[in-house]
C-alpha positions as CSV (number, residue, x, y, z in Angstrom):
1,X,18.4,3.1,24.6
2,X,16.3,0.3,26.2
3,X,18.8,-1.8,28.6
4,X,17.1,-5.3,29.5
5,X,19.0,-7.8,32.6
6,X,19.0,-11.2,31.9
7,X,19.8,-13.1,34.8
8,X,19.2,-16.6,36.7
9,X,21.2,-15.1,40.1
10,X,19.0,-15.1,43.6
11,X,17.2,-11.7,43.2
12,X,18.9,-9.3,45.6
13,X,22.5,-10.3,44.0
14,X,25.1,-8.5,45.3
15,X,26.4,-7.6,41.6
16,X,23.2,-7.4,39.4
17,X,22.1,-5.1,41.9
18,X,24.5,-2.7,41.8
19,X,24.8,-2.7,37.9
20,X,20.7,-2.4,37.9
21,X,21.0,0.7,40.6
22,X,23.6,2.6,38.8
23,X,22.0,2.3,35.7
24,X,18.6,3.7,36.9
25,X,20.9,6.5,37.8
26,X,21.9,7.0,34.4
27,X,19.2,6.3,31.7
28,X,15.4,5.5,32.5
29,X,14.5,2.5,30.5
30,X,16.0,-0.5,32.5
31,X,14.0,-4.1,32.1
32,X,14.8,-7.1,34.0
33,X,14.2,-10.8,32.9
34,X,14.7,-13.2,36.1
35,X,14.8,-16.9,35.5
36,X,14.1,-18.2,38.8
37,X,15.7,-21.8,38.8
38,X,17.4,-21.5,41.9
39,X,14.3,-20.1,44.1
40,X,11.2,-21.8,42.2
41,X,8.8,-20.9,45.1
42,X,9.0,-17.3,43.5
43,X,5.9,-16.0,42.1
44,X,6.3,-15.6,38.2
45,X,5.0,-12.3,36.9
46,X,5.9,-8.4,37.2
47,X,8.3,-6.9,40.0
48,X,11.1,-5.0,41.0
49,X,13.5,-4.5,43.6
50,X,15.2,-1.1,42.8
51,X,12.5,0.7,40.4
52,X,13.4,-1.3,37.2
53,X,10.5,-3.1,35.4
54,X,11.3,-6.8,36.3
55,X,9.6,-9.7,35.1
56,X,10.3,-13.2,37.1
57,X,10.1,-16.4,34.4
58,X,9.4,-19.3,37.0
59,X,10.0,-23.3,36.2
60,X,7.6,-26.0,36.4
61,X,7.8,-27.2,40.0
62,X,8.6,-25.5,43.6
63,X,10.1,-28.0,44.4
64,X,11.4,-30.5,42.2
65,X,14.8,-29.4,41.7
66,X,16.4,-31.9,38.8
67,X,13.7,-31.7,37.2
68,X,13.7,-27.5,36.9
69,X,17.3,-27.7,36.1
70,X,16.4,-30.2,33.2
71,X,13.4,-28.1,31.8
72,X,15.1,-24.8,32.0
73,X,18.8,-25.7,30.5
74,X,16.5,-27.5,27.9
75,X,15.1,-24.8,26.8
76,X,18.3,-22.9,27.2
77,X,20.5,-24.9,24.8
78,X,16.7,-24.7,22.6
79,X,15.7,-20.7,23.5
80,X,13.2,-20.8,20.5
81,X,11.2,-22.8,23.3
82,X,11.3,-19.2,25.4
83,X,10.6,-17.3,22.3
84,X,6.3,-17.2,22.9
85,X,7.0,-16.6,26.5
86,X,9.7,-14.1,25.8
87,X,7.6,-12.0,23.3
88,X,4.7,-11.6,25.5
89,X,6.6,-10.9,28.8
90,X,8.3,-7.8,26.6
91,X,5.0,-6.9,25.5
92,X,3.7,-6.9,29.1
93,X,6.9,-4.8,30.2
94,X,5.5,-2.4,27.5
95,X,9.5,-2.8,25.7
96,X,9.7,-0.8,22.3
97,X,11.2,-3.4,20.2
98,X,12.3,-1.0,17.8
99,X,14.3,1.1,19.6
100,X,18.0,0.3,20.0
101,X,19.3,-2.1,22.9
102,X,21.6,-3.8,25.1
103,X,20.7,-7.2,26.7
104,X,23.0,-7.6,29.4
105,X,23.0,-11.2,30.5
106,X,24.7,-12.0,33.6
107,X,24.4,-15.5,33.2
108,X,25.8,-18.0,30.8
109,X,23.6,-20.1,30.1
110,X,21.4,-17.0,28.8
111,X,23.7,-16.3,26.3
112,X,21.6,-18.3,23.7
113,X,18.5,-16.9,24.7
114,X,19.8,-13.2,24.5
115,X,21.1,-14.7,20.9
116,X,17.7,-15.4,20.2
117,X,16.0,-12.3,21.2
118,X,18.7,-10.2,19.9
119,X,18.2,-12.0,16.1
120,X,14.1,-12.6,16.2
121,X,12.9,-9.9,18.5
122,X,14.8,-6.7,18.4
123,X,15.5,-4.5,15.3
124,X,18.4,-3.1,16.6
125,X,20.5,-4.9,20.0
126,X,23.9,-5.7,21.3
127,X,24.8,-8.6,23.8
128,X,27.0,-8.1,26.5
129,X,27.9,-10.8,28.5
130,X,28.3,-9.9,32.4
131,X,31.0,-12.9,33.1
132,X,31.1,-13.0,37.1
133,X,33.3,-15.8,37.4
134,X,36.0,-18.3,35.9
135,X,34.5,-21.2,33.7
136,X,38.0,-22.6,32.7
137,X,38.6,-25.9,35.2
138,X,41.7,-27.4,34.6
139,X,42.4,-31.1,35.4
140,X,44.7,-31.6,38.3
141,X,46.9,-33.8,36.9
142,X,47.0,-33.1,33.0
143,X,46.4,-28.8,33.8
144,X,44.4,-29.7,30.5
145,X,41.0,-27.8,30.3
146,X,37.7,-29.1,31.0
147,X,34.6,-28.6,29.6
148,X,32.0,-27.5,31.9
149,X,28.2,-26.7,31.4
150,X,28.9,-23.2,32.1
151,X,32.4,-22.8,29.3
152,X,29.9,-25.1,26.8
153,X,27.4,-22.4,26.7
154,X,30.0,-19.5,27.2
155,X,31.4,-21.6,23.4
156,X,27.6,-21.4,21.8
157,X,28.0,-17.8,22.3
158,X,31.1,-16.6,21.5
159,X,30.5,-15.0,17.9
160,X,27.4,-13.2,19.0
161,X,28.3,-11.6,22.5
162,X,29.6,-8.1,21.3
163,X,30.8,-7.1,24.8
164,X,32.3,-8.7,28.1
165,X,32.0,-7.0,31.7
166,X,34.7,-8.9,33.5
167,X,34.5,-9.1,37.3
168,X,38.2,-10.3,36.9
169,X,41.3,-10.3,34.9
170,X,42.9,-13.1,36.8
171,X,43.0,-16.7,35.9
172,X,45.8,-19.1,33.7
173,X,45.1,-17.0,31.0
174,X,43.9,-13.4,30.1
175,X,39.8,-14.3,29.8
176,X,39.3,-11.4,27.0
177,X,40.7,-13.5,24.4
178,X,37.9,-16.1,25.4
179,X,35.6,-13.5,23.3
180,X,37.7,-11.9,20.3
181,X,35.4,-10.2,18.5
182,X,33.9,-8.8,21.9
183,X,35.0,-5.6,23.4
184,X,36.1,-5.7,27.0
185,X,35.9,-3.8,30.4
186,X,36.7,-4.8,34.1
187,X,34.5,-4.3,36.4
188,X,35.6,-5.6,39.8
189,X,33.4,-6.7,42.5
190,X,33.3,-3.4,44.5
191,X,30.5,-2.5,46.9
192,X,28.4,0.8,46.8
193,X,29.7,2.9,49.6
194,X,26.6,4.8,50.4
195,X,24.3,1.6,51.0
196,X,26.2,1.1,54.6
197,X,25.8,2.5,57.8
198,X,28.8,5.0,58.1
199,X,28.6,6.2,61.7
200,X,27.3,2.4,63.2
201,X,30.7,1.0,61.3
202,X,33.0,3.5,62.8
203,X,31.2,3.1,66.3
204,X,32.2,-0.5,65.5
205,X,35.5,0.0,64.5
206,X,36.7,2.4,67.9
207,X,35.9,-0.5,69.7
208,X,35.7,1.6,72.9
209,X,35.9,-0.7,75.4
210,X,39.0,-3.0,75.9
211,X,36.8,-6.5,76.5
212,X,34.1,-5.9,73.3
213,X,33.3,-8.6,71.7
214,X,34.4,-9.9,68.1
215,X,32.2,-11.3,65.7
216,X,33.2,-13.4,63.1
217,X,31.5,-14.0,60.3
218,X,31.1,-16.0,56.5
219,X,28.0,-16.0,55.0
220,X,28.6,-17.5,51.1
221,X,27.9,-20.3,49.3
222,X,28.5,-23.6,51.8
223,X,29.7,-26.4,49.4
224,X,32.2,-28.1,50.4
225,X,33.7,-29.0,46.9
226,X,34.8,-24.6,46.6
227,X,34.7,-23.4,50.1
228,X,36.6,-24.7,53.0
229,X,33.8,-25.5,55.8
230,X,35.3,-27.6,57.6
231,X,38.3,-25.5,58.1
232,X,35.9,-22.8,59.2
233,X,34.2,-24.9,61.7
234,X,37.6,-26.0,63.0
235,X,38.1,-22.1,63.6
236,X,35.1,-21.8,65.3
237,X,35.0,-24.4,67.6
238,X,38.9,-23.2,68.5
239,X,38.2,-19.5,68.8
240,X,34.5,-20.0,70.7
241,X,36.6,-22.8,73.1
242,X,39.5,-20.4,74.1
243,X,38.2,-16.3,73.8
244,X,35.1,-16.2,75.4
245,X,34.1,-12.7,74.1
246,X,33.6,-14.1,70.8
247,X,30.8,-15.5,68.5
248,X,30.6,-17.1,64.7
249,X,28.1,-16.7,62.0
250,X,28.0,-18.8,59.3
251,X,25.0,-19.4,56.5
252,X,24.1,-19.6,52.8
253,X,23.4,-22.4,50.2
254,X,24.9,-25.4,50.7
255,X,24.2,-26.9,47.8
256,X,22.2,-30.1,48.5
257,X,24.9,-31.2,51.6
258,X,22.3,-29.7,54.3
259,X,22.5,-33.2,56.0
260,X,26.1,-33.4,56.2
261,X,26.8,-29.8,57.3
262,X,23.8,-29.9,60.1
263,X,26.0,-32.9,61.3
264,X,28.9,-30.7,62.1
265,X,27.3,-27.5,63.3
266,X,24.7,-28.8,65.1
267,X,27.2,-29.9,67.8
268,X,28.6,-26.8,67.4
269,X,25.2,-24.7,68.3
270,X,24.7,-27.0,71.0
271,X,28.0,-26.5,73.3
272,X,27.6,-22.9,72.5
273,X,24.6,-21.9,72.0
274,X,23.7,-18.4,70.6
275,X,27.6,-17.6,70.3
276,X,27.5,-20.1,67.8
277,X,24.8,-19.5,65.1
278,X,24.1,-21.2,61.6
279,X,21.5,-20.5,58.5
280,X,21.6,-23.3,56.1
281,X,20.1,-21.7,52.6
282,X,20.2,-18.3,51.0
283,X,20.7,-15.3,53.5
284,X,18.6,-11.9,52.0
285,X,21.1,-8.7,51.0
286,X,19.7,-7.1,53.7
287,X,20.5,-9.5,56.0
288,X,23.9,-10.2,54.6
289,X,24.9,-6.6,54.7
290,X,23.7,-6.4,58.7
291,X,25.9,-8.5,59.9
292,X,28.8,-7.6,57.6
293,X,28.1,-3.9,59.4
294,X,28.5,-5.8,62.6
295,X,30.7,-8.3,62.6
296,X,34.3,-7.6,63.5
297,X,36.4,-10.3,61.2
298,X,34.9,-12.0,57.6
299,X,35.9,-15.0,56.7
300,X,36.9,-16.2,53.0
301,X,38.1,-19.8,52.6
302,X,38.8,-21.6,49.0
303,X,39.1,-25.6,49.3
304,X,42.7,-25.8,48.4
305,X,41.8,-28.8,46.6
306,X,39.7,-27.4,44.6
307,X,39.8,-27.3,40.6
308,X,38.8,-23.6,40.9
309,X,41.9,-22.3,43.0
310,X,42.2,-18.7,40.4
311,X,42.5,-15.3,41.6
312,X,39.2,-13.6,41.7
313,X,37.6,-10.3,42.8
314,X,35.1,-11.6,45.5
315,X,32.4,-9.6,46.7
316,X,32.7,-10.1,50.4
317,X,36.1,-9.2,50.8
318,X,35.4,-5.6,49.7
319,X,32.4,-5.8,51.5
320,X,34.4,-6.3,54.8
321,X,36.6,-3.6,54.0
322,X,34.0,-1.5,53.9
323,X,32.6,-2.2,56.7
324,X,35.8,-2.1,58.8
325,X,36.3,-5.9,59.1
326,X,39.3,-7.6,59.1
327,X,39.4,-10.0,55.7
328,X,41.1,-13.2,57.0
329,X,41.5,-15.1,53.7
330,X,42.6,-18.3,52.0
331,X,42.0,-18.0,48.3
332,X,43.7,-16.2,45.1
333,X,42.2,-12.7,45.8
334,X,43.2,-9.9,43.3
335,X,44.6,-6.6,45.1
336,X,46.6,-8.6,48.0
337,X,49.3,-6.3,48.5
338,X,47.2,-3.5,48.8
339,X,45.1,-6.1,51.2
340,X,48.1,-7.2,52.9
341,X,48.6,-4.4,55.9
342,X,45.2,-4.9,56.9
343,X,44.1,-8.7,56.5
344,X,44.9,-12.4,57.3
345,X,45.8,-14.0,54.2
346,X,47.0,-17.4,53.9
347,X,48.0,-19.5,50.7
348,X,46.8,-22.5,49.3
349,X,49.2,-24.8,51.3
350,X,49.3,-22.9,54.7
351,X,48.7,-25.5,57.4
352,X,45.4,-25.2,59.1
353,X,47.6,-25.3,62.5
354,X,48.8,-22.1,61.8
355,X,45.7,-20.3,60.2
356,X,43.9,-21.0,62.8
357,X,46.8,-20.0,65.2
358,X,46.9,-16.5,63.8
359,X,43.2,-15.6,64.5
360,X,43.7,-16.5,67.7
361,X,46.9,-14.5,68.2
362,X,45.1,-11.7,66.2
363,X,41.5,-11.6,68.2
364,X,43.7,-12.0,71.3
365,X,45.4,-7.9,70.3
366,X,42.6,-6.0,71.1
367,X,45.0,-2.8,70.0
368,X,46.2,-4.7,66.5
369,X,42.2,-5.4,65.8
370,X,41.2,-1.9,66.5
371,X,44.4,-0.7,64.2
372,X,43.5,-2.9,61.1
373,X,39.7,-2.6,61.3
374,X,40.8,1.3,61.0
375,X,43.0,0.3,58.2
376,X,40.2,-2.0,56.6
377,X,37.8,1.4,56.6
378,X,40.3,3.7,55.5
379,X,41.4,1.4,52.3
380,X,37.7,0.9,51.4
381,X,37.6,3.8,49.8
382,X,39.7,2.4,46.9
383,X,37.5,-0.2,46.1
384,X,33.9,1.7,45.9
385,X,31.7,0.8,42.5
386,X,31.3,4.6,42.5
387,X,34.9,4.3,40.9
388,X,34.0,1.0,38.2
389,X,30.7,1.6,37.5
390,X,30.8,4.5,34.8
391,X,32.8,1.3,32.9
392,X,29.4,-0.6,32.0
393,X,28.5,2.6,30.3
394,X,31.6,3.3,28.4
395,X,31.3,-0.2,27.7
396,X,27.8,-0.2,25.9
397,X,29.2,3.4,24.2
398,X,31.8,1.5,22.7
399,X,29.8,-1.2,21.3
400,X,27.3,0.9,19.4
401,X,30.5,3.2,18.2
402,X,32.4,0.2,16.9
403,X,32.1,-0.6,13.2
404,X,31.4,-4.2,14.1
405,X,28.4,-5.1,12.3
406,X,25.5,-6.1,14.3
407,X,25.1,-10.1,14.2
């Protein structure tokens, strides 16, 4: 069975990596089709990151943002305009079309394309849909759903996606009945355990000497409309003013608000220097996970006035468990009691007096930091995607079992 990734995510995604690895683990014929809106200065052509046989589709411009995001979603909502392009990259990635097939898309706005490939191309395929996040925004006021790109081509779909991966369960409403004819698995956002440094992370977490110094870190998406910047800037600038032994991290995509972020960390880097450091645009995976390896606390921080306050499995707060940091979170995070004995989380209306209170208090216990980093490490090993993977298998078993006709 021929398994092709569809996908528009940066190319070292935390989750369309794993999925790719641990499928190269278990069958050999794994494709990958990249749509590279959000990094156009990508080469187009063949690659591959973890031994798969990739092929980048790239827009028209390098630079010209609106004007990719127009061309491509075009041609998404139209895929019979990818169809020439499509055919001869599968040709080029030497794809038996007549063998049987699962395109996995982990994007929605490829569900139409996999639609179209799976009904012009293919003999014999299945869709399943790798749904990452929530797509249901409710209005504030009303709670009354509102369409957004993302639900709108999630709706175009629906009849032809035969399975659903679901990162989460949470939300208003259980997200599997979103897809009815579909069958379902969840598949959290856990990290793979044996990609990290095991004896640098326990030299870490001993913390040996009683005046080490503690990192903190977020690294994440930087728009202010989902994630609470300013709050953890405000954190920052308390934490670097009164514990010396300390320093902050903070990068990814911001989103088009460079100009307004630079304005508040800039002052920030400047009374601080290199205890305070900042990287405005997309950190690499291998980056990411050095710091996570090093830093001592990782930050997680929902705008609480956000439309898209729903419990979620997020990547980085495994990821810091795993690497024997303490979470300090304000969001809807699945697992929180389990979370609880070794992580900072607050609620949607905590005051930002007293979140930013408690670090201080916390980073101030050298003996409570060294006792829930241990606790961080030790529970990591409940939330490994050693334990979830075997679900994307057992997932594309039971779509080829089921007596669901093929669409």
């Amino acid at each position: 069975m021929n398994v092709i990734v569809l996908d528009e995510h940066p190319p070292e995604d935390g989750r369309v990596g794993r999925h790719i690895r641990y499928l190269l683990q278990n069958t050999e014929h794994v494709f990958r089709l990249h749509f590279s809106l959000f990094d156009p200065t990508l080469e187009s052509g063949h690659f591959s990151l973890y031994g798969e046989k990739g092929f980048r589709i790239c827009p028209p411009s390098s630079h010209m943002r609106p004007l990719n995001f127009c061309v491509f979603n075009t041609k998404y909502l139209l895929p019979f305009c990818f169809y020439s392009r499509i055919k001869w990259t599968l040709k080029e990635l030497d794809v038996n079309l007549t063998a049987p097939a699962v395109l996995h898309v982990h994007d929605p706005c490829l569900l139409k394309v996999a639609t179209m490939m799976k009904r012009k191309l293919f003999r014999s395929a299945r869709i399943v849909y790798d749904r990452h996040e929530f797509y249901e925004v409710f209005n504030k006021k009303t709670q009354l759903p509102t369409l957004t790109l993302h639900r709108f081509y999630e709706l175009l779909a629906e009849d032809a996606v035969d399975g659903v991966a679901h990162a989460s369960l949470g939300g208003k409403s259980d997200p599997r009945s979103l897809f009815p004819r579909a069958k379902h698995a969840h598949i959290p956002n856990f990290p793979l355990a044996d990609t990290y440094n095991e004896a640098h992370i326990r030299e870490k977490v001993l913390l040996s000497e009683n005046n080490s110094t503690i990192n903190l870190l977020y690294i994440g998406s930087l728009n202010p409309h989902d994630r609470d910047v300013r709050l953890m800037l405000k954190i920052a600038s308390d934490i670097l003013a009164h514990i010396p032994k300390t320093t902050f991290f903070i990068g990814g995509p911001s989103y088009g608000h460079d100009e307004e972020l630079q304005q508040m960390m800039i002052p920030l880097q400047e009374e601080y220097g290199a205890r305070f450091r900042f990287h405005l645009g997309y950190v690499t995976r291998s980056m990411t996970q050095k710091f996570t390896e090093n830093c001592h606390i990782g930050l997680h921080f929902i705008n609480p006035e956000t439309t898209y306050w729903i419990e979620g499995s997020s990547n980085k707060i495994y990821e810091y468990l795993r690497c024997g940091a303490i979470p300090v979170v304000r969001a809807s995070v699945e697992s929180s009691e389990s979370l609880s004995s070794c992580s900072l989380l607050f609620d949607r209306h905590t005051p930002k007096e007293k979140i930013i209170s408690d670090i201080r208090q916390l980073i101030s216990d050298q003996d409570r930091c060294r006792r829930m980093m241990r606790e961080a490490l030790s529970l990591s090993t409940q939330f490994t995607f050693n334990a979830v993977g075997p679900n994307y298998l057992k997932l594309y078993d039971q779509i080829w079992n089921s007596h669901l006709p093929p669409q």
